[in-house]
ZATIFI-240173 format. One line per 8 residues: number of its first residue (from 0); their letters; for each residue x, y, z of N, C-alpha, C, CB. Coordinates in pm, whole numbers. Glycine has a CB too. Example, Ala and Ser with C-alpha at 12.3 -4.5 7.8 and 13.67 -1.06 7.14 Angstrom:
0> AS> 1319/-569/780/1230/-450/780/1320/-330/780/1131/-447/905; 1285/-225/708/1367/-106/714/1290/3/787/1408/-60/572
This chain:
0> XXXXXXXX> 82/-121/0/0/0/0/85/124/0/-93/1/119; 14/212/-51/104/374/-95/82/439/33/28/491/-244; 217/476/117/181/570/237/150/672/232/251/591/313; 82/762/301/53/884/274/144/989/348/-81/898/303; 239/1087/362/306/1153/387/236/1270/451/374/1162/293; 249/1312/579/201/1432/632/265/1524/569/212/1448/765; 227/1616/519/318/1826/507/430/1813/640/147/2030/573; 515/1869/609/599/1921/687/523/2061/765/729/1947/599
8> XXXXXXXX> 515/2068/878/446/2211/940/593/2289/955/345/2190/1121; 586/2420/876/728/2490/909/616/2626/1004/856/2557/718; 715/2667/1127/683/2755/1179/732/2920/1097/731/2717/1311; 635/3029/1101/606/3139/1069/748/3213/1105/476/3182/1136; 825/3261/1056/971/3367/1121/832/3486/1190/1131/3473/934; 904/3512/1300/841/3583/1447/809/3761/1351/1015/3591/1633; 716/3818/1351/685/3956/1311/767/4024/1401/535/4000/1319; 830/4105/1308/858/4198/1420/753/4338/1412/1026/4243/1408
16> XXXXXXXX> 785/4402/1555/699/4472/1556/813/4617/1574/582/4425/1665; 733/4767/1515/823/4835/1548/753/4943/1526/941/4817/1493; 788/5081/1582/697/5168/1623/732/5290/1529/704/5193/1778; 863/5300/1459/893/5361/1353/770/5364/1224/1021/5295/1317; 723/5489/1225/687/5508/1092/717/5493/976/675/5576/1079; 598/5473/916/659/5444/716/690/5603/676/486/5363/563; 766/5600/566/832/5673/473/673/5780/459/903/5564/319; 630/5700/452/484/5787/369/411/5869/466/353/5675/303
24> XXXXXXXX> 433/5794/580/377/5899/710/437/6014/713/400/5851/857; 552/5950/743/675/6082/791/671/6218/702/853/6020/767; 697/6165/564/600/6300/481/476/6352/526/552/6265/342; 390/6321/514/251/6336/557/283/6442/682/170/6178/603; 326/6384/771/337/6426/901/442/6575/919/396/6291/980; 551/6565/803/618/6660/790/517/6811/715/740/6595/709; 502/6787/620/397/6816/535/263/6933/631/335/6645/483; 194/6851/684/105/6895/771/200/6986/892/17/6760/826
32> XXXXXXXX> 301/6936/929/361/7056/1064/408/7132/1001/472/7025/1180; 460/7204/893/471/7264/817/407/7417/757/464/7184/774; 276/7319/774/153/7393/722/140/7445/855/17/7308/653; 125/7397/977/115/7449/1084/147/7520/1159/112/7416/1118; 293/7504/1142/401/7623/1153/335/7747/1035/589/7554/1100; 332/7681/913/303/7860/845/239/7880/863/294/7923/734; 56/7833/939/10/7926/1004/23/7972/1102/-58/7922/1007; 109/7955/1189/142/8055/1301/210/8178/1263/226/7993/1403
40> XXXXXXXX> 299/8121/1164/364/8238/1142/293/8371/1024/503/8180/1096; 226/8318/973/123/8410/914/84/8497/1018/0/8339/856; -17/8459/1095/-117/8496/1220/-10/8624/1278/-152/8335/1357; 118/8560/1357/220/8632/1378/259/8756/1271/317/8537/1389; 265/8753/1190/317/8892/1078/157/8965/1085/380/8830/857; 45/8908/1056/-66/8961/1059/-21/9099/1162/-182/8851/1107; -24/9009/1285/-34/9097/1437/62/9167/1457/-39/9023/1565; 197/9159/1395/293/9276/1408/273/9369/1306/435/9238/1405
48> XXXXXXXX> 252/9368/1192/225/9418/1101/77/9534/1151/213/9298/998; -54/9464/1215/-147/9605/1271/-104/9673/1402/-309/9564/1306; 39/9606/1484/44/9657/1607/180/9753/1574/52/9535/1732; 238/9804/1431/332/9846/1409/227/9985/1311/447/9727/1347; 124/9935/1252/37/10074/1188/-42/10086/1258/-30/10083/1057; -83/10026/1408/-164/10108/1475/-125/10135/1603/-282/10063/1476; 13/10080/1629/89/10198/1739/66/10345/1714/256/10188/1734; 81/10425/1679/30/10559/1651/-60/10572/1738/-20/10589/1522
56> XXXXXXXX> -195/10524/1674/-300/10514/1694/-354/10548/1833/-319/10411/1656; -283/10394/1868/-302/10349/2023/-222/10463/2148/-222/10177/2036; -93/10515/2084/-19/10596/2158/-84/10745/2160/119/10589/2104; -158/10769/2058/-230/10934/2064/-334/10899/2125/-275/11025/1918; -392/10810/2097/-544/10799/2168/-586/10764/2299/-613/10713/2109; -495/10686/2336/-453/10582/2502/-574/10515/2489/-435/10671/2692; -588/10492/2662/-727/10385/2656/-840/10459/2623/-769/10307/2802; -830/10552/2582/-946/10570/2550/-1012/10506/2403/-948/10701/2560
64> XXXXXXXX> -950/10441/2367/-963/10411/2230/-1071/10281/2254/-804/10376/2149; -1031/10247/2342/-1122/10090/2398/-1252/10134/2439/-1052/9998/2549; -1196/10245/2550/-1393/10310/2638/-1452/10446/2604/-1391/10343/2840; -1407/10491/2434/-1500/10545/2402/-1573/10528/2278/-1472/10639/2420; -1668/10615/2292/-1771/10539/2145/-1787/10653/2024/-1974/10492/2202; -1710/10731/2074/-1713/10865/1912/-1591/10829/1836/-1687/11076/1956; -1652/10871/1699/-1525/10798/1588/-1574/10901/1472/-1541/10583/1532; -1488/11007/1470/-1490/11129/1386/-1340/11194/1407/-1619/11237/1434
72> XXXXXXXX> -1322/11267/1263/-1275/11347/1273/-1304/11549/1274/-1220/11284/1210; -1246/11596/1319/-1305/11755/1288/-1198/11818/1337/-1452/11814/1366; -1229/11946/1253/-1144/12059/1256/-1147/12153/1389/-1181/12139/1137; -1070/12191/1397/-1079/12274/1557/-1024/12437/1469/-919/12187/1732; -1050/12560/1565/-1046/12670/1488/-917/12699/1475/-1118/12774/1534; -841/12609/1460/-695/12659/1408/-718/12612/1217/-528/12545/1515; -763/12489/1226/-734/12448/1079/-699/12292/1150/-585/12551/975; -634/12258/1242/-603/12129/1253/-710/12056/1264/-523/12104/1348
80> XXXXXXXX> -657/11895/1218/-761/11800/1248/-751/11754/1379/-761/11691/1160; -865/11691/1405/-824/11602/1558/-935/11507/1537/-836/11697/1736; -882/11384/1549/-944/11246/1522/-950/11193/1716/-811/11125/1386; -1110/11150/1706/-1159/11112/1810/-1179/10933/1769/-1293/11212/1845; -1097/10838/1832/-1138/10768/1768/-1165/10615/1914/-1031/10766/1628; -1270/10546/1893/-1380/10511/2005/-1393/10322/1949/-1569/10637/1981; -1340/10221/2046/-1411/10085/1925/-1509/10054/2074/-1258/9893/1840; -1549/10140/2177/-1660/10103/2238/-1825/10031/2177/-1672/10219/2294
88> XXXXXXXX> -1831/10149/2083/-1961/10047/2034/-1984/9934/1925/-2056/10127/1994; -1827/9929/1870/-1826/9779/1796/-1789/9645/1891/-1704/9783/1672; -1699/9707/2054/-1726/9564/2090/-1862/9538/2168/-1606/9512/2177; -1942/9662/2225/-2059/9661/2259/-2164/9561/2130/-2090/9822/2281; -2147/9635/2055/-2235/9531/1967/-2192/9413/1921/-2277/9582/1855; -2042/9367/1916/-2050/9231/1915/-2059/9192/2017/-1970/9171/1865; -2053/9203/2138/-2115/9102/2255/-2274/9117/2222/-2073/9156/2440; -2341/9206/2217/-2497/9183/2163/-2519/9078/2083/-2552/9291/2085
96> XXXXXXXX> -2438/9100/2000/-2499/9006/1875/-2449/8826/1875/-2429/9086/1714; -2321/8813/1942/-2280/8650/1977/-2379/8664/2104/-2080/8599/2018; -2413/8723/2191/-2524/8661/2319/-2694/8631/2255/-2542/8811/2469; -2692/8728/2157/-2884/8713/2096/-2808/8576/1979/-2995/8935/1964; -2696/8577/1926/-2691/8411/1835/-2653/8317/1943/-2556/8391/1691; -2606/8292/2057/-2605/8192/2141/-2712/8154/2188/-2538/8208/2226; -2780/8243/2218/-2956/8238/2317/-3068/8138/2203/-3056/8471/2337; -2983/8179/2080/-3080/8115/1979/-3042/7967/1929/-3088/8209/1851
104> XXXXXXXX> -2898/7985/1904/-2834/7858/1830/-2855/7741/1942/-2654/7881/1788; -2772/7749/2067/-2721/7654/2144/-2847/7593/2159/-2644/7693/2267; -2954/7609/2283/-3094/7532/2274/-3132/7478/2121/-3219/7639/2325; -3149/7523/2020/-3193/7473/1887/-3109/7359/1897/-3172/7568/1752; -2955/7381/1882/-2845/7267/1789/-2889/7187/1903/-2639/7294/1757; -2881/7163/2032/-2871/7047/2131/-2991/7003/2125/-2830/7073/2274; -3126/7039/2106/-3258/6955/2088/-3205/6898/1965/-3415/7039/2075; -3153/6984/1860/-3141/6874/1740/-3057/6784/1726/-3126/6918/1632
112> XXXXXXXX> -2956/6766/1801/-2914/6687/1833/-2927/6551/1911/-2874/6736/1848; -3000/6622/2015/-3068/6493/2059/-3201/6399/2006/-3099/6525/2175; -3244/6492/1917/-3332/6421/1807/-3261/6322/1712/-3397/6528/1717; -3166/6394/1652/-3084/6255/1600/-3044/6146/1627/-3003/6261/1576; -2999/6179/1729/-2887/6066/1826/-3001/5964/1827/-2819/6122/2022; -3106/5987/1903/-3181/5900/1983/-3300/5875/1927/-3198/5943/2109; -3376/5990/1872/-3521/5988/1840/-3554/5923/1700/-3575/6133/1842; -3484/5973/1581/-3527/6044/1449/-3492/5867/1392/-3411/6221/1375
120> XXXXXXXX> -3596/5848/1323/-3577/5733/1258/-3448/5757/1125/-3735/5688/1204; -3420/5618/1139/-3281/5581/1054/-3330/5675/907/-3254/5367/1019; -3436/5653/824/-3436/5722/685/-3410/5862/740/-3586/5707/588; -3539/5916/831/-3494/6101/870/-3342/6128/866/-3541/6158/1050; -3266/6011/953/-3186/6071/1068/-3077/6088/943/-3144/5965/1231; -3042/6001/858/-2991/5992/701/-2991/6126/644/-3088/5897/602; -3108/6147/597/-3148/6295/518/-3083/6447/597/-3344/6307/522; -3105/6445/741/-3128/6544/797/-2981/6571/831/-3232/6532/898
128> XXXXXXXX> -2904/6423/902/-2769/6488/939/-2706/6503/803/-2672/6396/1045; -2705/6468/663/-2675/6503/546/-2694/6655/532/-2748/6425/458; -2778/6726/574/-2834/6870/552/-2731/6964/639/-3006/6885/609; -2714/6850/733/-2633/6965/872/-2489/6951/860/-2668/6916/1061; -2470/6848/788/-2313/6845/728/-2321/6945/619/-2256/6688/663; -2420/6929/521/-2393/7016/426/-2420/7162/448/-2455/6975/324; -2456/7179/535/-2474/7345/549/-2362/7395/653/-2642/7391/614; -2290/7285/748/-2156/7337/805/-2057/7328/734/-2114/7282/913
136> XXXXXXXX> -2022/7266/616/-1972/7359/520/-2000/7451/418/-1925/7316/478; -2106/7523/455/-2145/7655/373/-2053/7724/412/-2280/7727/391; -1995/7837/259/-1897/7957/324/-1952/8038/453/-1871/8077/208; -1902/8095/505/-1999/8244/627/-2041/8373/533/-1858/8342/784; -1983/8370/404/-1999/8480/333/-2099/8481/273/-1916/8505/261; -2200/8293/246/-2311/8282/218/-2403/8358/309/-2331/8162/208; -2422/8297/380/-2522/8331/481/-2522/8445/539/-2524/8253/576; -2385/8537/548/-2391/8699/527/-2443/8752/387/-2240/8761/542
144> XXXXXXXX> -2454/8758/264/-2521/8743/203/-2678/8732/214/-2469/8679/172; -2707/8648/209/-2859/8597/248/-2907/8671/355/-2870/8444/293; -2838/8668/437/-2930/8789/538/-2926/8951/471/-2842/8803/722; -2844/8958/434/-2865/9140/385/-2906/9092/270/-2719/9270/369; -2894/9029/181/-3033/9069/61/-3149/9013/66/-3011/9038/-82; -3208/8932/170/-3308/8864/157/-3388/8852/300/-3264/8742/96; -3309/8832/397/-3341/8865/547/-3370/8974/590/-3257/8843/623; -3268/9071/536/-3287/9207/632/-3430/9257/551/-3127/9346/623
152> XXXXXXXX> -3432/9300/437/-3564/9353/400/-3691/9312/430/-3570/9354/292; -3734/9190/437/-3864/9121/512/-3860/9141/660/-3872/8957/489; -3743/9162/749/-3734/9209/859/-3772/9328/882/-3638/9198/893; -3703/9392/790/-3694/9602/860/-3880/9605/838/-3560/9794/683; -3969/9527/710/-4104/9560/705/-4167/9506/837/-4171/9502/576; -4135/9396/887/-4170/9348/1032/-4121/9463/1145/-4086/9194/1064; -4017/9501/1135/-4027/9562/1230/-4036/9717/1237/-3945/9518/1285; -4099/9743/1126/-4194/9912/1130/-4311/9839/1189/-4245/10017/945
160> XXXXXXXX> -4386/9749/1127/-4532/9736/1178/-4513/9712/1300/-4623/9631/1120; -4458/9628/1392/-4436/9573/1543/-4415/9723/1605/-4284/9451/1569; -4325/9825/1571/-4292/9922/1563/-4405/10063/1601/-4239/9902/1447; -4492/10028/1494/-4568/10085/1475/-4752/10081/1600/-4553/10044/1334; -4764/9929/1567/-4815/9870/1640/-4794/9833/1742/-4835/9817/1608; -4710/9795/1804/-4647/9748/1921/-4528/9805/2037/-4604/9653/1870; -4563/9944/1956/-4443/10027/2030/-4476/10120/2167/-4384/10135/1916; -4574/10080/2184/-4597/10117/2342/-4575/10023/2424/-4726/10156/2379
168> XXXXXXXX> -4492/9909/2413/-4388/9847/2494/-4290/9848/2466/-4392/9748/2520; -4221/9870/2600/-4040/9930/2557/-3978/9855/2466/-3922/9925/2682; -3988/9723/2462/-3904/9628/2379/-3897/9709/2251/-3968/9471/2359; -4008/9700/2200/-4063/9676/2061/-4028/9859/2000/-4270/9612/2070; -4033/9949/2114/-4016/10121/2057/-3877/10122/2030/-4055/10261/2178; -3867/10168/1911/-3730/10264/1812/-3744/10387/1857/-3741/10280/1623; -3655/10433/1916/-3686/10573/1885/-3636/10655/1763/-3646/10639/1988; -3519/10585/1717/-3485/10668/1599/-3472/10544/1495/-3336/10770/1620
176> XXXXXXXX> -3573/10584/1388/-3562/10494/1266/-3472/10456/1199/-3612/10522/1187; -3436/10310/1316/-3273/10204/1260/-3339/10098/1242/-3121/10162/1379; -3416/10098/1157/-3453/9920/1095/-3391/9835/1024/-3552/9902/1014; -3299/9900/956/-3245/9852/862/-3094/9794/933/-3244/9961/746; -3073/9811/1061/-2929/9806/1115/-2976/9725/1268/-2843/9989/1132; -3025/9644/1224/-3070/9542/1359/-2999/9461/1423/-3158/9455/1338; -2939/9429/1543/-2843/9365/1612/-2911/9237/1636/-2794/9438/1735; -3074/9213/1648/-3106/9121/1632/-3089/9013/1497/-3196/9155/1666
184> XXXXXXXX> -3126/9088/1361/-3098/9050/1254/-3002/8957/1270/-3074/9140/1178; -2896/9069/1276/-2711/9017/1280/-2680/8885/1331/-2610/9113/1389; -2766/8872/1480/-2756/8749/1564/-2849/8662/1529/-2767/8770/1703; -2929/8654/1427/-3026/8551/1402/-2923/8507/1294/-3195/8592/1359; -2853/8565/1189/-2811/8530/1110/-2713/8412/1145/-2778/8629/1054; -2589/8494/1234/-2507/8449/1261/-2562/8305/1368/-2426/8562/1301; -2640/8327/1436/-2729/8156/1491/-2754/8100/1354/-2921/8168/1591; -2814/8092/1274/-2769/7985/1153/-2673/7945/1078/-2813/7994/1076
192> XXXXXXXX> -2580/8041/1093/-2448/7981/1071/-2392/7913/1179/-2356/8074/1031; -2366/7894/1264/-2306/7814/1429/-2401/7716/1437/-2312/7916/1598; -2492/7673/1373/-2651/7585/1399/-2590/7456/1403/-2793/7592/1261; -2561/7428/1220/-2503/7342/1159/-2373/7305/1239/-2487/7385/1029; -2266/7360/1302/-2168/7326/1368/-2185/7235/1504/-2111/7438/1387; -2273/7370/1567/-2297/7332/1697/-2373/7186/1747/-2368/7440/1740; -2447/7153/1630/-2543/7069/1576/-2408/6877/1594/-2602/7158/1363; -2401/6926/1532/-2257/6776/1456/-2163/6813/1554/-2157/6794/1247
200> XXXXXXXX> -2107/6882/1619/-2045/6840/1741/-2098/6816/1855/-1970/6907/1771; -2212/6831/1883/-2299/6757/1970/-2369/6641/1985/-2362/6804/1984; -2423/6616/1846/-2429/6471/1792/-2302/6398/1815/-2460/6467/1637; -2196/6461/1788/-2107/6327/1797/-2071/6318/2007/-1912/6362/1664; -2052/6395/2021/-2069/6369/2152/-2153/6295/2230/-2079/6450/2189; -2300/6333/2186/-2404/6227/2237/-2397/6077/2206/-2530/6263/2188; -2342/6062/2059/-2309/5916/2021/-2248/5846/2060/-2274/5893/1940; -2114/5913/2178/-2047/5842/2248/-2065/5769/2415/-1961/5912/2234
């Protein structure tokens, strides 16, 4: 009878293991710190570059440049100019306007978020976080846009009539006809832009 011969079993040479990166990383990795470094150093020239043309500025004006709110120039009766110059009511109004888009965005994005996570059936939940990805990468220049040609005008008509109608409560009275320059506007806008963000980093948080 014909014997049958087992295989020889040869054992595997041992893997080594090693913590050195591939060639292809190390680029990659070079590559990207790189980029990282040049943006610092961008950012950096930015900031010497306005703190070298607006030393002047800052040295004629002192603090007052921070706590006051007039920003003109005028002649005094010699002929000279004298520049009054005030960023009180631009940071006044941006704290207005990020506190009326926080008051709005944050509650919205975290209910919608937790609608996703947990609630929203699989087809919705598909469609919808598709929408909120795609609108957190909308430019910001969109949606600035869209509010001044399309927002603000259906607004300023809302708010003559409320205005009009409704202005014997303090909220709602203008006294001087600024409809067109609404801090609310500004912060509704800017809450739909932060929506979409605030939205997908909260979802992913809840998912965990």
């Amino acid at each position: 009878p014909m014997s049958v011969q087992s295989p020889v079993k040869t054992t595997p040479p041992p893997r080594v293991i090693t913590t050195k990166p591939r060639v292809s990383d190390q680029i990659f990795r070079s590559v990207v710190t790189l980029f990282s470094f040049s943006a610092l150093v961008i950012l950096s020239l930015i900031a010497l570059f306005l703190l070298l043309n607006g030393g002047s500025t800052l040295k004629e004006q002192g603090f007052g440049f921070i706590t006051n709110f007039e920003w003109s120039v005028i002649t005094d009766d010699s002929g000279k100019e004298v520049a009054k110059f005030g960023l009180q009511a631009m940071l006044v109004g941006t704290l207005v306007i990020s506190i009326i888009a926080l008051a709005i965005a944050l509650p919205l994005s975290v209910l919608t978020a937790l609608f996703l996570t947990f609630y929203a059936p699989e087809r919705v939940k598909k469609i919808l976080v598709t929408v909120v990805d795609l609108m957190a990468a909308f430019p910001s220049i969109l949606y600035g846009l869209w509010g001044f040609i399309v927002l603000m005008p259906v607004a300023e008509v809302w708010a003559k009539y409320i205005n009009k109608y409704l202005g014997w409560i303090p909220v709602f009275h203008v006294p001087s006809p600024a409809f067109a320059r609404s801090p609310f506007i500004a912060g509704l806008v800017l809450a739909i832009m932060i929506v979409p963000i605030v939205t997908s980093v909260s979802r992913e948080i809840f998912s965990q």
